[in-house]
C-alpha positions as CSV (number, residue, x, y, z in Angstrom):
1,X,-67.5,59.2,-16.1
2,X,-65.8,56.0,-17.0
3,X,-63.1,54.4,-14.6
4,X,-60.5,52.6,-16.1
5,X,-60.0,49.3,-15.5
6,X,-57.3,48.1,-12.8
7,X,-54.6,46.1,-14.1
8,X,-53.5,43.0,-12.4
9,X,-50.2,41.6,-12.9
10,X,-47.8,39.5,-10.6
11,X,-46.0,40.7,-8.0
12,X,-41.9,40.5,-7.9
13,X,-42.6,38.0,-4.1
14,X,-44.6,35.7,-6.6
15,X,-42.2,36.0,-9.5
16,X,-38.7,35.6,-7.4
17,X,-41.1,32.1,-5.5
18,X,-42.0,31.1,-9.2
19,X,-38.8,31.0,-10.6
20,X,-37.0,29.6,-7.8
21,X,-39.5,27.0,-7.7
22,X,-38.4,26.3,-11.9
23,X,-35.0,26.4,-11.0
24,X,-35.1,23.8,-8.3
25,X,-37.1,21.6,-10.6
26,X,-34.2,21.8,-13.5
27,X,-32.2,20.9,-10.9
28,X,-33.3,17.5,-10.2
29,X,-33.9,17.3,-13.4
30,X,-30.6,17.7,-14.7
31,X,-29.4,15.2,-11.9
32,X,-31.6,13.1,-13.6
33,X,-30.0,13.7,-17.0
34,X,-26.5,13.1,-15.1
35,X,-27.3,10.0,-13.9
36,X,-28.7,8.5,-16.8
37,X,-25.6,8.8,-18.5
38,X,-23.6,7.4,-15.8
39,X,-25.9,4.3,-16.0
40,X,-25.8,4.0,-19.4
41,X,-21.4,4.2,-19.7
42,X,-21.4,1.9,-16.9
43,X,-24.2,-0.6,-18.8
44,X,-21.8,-0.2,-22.3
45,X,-18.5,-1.0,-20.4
46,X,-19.8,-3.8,-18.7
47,X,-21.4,-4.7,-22.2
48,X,-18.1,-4.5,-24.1
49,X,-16.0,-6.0,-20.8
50,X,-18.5,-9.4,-21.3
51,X,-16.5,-9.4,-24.9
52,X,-13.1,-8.7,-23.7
53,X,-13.8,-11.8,-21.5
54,X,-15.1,-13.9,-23.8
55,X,-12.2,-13.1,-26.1
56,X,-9.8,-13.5,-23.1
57,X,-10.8,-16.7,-22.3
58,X,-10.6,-17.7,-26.3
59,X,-7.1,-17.2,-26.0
60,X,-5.9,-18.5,-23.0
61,X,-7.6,-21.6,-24.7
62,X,-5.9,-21.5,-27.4
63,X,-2.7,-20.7,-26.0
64,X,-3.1,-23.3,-23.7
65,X,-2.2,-23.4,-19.5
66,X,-0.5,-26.5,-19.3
67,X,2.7,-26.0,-17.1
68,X,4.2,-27.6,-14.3
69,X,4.2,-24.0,-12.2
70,X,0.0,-24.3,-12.0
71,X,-0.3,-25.2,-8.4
72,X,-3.7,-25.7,-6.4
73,X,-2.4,-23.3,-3.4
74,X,-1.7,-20.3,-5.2
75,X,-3.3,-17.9,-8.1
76,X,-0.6,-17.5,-11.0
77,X,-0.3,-14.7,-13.4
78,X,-1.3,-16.0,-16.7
79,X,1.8,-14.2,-18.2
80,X,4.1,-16.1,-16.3
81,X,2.7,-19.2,-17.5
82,X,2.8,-18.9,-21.1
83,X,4.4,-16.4,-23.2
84,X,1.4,-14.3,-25.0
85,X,2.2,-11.3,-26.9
86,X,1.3,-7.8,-25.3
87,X,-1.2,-7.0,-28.5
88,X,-3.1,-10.7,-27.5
89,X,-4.4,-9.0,-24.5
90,X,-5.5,-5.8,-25.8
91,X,-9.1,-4.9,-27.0
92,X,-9.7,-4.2,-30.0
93,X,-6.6,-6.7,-30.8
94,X,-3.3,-4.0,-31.2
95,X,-1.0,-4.4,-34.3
96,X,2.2,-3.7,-33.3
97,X,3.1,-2.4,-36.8
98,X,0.2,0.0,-37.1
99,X,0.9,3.7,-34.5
100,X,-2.6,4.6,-35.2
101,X,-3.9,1.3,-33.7
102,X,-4.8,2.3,-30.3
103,X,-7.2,-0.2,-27.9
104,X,-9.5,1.0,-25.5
105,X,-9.4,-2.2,-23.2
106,X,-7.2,-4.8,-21.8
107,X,-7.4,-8.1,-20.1
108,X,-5.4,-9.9,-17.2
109,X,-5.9,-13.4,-15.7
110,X,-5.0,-15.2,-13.0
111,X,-4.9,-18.8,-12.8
112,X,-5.0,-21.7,-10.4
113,X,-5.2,-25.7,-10.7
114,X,-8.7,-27.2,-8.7
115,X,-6.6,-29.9,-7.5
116,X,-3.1,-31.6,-6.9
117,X,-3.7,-34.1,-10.0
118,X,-6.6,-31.8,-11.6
119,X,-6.8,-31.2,-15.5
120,X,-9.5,-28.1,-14.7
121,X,-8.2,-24.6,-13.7
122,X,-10.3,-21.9,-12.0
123,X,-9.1,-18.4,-14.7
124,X,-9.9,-15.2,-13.0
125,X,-9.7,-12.3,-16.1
126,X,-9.7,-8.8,-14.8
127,X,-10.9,-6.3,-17.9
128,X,-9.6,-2.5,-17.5
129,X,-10.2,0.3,-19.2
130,X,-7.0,2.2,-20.9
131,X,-7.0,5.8,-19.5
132,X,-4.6,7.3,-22.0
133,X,-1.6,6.3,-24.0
134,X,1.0,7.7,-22.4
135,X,-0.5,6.6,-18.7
136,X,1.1,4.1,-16.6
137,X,0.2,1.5,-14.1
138,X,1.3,0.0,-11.3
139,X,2.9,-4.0,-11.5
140,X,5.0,-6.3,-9.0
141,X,8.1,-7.6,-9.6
142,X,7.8,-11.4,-9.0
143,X,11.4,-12.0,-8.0
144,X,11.9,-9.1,-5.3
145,X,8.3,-8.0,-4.8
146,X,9.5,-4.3,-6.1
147,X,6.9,-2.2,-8.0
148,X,7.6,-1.3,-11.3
149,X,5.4,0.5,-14.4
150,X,3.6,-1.1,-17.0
151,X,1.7,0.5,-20.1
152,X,-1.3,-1.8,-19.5
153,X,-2.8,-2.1,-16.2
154,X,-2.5,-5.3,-14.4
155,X,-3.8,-7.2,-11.0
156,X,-1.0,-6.3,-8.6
157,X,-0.9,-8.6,-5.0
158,X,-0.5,-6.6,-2.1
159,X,0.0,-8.0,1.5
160,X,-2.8,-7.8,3.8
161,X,-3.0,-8.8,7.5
162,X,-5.7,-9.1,10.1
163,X,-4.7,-7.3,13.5
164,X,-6.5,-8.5,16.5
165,X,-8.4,-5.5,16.5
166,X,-9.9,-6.7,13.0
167,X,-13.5,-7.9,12.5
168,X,-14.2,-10.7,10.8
169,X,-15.0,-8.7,7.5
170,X,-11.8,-6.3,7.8
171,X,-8.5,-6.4,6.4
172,X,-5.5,-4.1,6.8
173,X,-3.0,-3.0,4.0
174,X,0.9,-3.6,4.7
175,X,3.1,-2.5,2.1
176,X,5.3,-5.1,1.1
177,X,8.3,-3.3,0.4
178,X,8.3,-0.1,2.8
179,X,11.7,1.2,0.5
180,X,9.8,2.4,-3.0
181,X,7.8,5.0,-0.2
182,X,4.7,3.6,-1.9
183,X,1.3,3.6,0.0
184,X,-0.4,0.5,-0.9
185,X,-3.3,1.2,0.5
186,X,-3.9,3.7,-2.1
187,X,-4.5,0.4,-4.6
188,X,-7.8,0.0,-2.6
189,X,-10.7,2.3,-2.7
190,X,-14.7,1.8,-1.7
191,X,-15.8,-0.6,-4.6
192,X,-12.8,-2.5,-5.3
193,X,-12.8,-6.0,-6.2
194,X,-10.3,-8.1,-4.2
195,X,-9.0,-11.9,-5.0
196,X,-7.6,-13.8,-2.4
197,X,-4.3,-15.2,-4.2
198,X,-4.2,-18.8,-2.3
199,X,-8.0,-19.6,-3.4
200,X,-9.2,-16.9,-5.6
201,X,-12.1,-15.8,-4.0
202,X,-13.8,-12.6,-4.9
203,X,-14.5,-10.1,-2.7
204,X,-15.5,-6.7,-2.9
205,X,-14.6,-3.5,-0.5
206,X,-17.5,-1.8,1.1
207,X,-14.9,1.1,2.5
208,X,-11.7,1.9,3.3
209,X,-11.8,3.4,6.6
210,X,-10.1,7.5,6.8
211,X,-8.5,6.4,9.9
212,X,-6.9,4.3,9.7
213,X,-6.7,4.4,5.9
214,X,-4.8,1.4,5.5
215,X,-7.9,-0.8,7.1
216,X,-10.8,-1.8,4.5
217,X,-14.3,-3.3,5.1
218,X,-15.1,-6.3,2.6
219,X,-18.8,-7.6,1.7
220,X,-18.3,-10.9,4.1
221,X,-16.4,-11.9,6.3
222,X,-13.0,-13.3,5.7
223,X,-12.7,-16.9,4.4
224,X,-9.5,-18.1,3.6
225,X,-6.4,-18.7,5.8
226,X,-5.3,-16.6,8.9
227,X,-4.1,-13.6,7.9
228,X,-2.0,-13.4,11.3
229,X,0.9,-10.8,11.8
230,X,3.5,-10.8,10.8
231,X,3.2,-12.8,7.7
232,X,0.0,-12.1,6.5
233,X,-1.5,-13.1,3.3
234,X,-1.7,-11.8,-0.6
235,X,-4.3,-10.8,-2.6
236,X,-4.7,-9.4,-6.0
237,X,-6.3,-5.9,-6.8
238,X,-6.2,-3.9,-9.9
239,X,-4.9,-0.5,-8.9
240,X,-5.0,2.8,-10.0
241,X,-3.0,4.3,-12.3
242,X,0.8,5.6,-11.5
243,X,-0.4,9.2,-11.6
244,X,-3.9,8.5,-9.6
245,X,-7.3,9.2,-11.0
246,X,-10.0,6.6,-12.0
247,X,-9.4,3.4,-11.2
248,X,-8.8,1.2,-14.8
249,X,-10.8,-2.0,-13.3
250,X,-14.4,-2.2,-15.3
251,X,-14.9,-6.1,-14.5
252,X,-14.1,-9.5,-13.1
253,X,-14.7,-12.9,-14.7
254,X,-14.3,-16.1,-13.3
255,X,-14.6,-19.6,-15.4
256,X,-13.1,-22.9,-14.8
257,X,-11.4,-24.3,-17.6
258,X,-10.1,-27.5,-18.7
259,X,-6.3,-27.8,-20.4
């Protein structure tokens, strides 16, 4: 009499263990795949914000900085020392005549004289990203400190101070003009580049604390002058746009030129 063979196969345990075990695998592989890309946006904006610098810097050059408002105390918005048109600090370059010309980037500089007598400025150029056409940023009125909406964005100073419960490496966020019911302190997230607007050093925000949010942690340890209340100090930040989201600011160039 012949048996028939028995038939082995895999149980449902061993196929619910297998396929959990495949789908915990895509998972890290996909994670992989996410952060790949991430790496490789944030390696072409930092590519193309190199350009935008270069470029920048061409200009300002070319344009010149020579003006009796370059002081050696104080960072000065390039804009307020020569007149440049709009379009000159967009990237790709913006004709004004053309609707479908549309950048992707823009540029902003700050700049300071090294000394009293000196011929050599210290630029700072902030490059941003454009998040949309019809987005707007944030920018401060020189003459009243007021905030007001630009179509490009642009380094904004805000006041900070250092409380005497403040480590040497914090700073806290005052708003300058409590009227507009703007929080400030919204300009500054974890990873924000900071410039101190009486020397233009660069310093970058570890955190900013949840409570108090208005209190942020930098990379070092505060070196310029005493913040003490209830002046303070200024320093320049680009901040997010108008209606919140990403935060424009891609990179931040320094270079000392001569005019």
């Amino acid at each position: 009499m012949r048996r028939n063979a028995r038939q082995h196969g895999f149980s449902l345990l061993e196929t619910l263990l297998a396929v959990s075990t495949l789908a915990v695998g895509m998972l890290f592989v996909g994670g992989t795949f996410m952060t790949g890309i991430y790496l490789a946006t944030v390696s072409t904006e930092r590519t193309i914000a190199t350009v935008v610098a270069d470029e920048a810097l061409a200009k300002i050059r070319l344009y010149g900085i020579a003006d009796p408002n370059l002081t050696a105390d104080e960072c000065t918005p390039y804009t307020d020392l020569v007149s440049i048109p709009a379009s000159e600090m967009a990237y790709p370059s913006m004709d004004p005549n053309d609707a479908n010309s549309v950048p992707q980037y823009s540029w902003d500089a700050l700049c300071r004289r090294l000394g009293p007598d000196s011929q050599l400025a210290q630029v700072t150029v902030f490059v941003s990203r454009l998040n949309g056409s019809n987005t707007r940023y944030w920018v401060r009125d020189p003459n009243n400190e007021e905030l007001e909406q630009t179509e490009m964005p642009r380094a904004v100073r805000i006041k900070v101070l250092q409380e005497s419960d403040d480590e040497e490496d914090e700073l806290t966020i005052e708003d300058a003009v409590d009227s507009d019911e703007t929080d400030e302190y919204l300009f500054v997230n974890d990873g924000a580049t900071l410039i101190d607007a009486k020397t233009g050093e660069i310093y970058r925000v570890l955190e900013r604390y949840v409570d108090p949010p208005e209190r942020i942690r930098l990379d070092r340890p505060w070196e310029g002058d005493v913040l003490a209340e209830p002046d303070g100090g200024w320093v320049w930040v680009i901040p997010k746009p108008v209606e919140g989201g990403r935060s424009p600011g891609v990179a931040i160039y320094q270079e000392v030129v001569r005019f």
